[in-house]
C-alpha positions as a Python dict, from the first residue, in 0.01 Angstrom:
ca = {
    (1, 'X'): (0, 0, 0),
    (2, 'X'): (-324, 167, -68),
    (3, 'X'): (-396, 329, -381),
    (4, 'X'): (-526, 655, -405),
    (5, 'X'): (-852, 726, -662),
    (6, 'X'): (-748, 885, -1016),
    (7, 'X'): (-860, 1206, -1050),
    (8, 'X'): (-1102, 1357, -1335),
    (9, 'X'): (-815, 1495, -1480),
    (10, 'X'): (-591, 1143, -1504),
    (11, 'X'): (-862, 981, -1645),
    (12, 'X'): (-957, 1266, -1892),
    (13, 'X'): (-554, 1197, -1995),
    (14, 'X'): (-591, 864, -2038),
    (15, 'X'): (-868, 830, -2283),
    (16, 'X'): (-699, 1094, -2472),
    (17, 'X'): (-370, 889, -2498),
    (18, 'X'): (-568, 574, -2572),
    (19, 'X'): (-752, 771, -2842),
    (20, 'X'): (-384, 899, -2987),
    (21, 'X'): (-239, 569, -2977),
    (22, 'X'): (-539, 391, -3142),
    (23, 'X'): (-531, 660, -3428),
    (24, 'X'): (-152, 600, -3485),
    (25, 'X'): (-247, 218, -3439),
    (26, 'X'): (-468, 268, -3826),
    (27, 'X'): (-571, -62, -3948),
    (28, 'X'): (-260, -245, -3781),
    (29, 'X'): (-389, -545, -3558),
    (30, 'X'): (-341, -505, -3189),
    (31, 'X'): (-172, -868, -3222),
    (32, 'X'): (125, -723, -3374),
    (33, 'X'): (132, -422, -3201),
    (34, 'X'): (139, -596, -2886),
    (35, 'X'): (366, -868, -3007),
    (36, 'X'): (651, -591, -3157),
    (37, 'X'): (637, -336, -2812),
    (38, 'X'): (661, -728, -2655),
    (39, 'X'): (303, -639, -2397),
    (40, 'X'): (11, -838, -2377),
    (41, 'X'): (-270, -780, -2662),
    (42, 'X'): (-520, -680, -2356),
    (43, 'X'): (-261, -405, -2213),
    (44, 'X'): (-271, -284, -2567),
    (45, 'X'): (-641, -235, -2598),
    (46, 'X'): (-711, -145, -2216),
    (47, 'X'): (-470, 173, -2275),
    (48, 'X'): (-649, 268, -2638),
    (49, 'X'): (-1013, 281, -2478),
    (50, 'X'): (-894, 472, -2134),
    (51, 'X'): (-963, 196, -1894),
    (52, 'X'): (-586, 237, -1801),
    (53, 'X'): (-548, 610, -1676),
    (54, 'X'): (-206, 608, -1568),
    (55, 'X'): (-33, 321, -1801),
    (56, 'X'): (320, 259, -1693),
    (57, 'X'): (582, 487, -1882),
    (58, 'X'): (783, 189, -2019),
    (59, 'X'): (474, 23, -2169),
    (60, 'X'): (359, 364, -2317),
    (61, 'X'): (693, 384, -2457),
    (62, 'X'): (752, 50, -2647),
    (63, 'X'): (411, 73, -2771),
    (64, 'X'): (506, 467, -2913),
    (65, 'X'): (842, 346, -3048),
    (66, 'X'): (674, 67, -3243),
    (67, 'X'): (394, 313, -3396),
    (68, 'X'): (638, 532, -3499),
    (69, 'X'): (532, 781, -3206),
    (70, 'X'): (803, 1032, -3066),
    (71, 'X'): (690, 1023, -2628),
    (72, 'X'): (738, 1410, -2677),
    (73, 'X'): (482, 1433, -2950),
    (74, 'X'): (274, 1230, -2787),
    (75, 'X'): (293, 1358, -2434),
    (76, 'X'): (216, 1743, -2614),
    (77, 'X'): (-83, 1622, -2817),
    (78, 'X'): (-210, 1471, -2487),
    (79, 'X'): (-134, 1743, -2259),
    (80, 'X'): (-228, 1991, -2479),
    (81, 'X'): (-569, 1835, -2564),
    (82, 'X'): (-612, 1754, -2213),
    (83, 'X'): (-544, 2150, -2154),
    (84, 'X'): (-847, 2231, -2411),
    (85, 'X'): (-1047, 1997, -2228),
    (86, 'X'): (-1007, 2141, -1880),
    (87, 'X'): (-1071, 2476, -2066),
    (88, 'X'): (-1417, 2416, -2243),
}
């Protein structure tokens, strides 16, 4: 199976959802982050600086649920940040 190249645009995404989930994260340690959504420290912190564009929705999910994060208010602050971005 060959993988196509991430766009601009689902990269731009990524760092933004990265950036929202490290804000939510606050002073919590990735450790128990990772340990309560049950994902691997490294998954953790490659999804809050970007360098996963297109994290799987499951792992996006359990790490939302354990920051308190509804996936609707997450998805609009990313898509609608993402939006602005495009925009400027």
């Amino acid at each position: 199976m060959v993988r196509l190249a991430h766009t601009e645009q689902e990269r731009a995404r990524g760092i933004l959802l990265g950036a929202a989930l490290r804000r939510a994260r606050g002073t919590r340690p990735v450790r128990e982050i990772a340990a309560a959504a049950g994902v691997a420290e490294e998954t953790v912190r490659k999804i809050e600086r970007g360098a996963v564009p297109t994290p799987a929705l499951f792992t996006v999910a359990a790490i939302a649920q354990v920051l308190g994060l509804a996936l609707d208010d997450l998805i609009h602050e990313v898509g609608h940040a993402s939006q602005a971005t495009a925009v400027a």
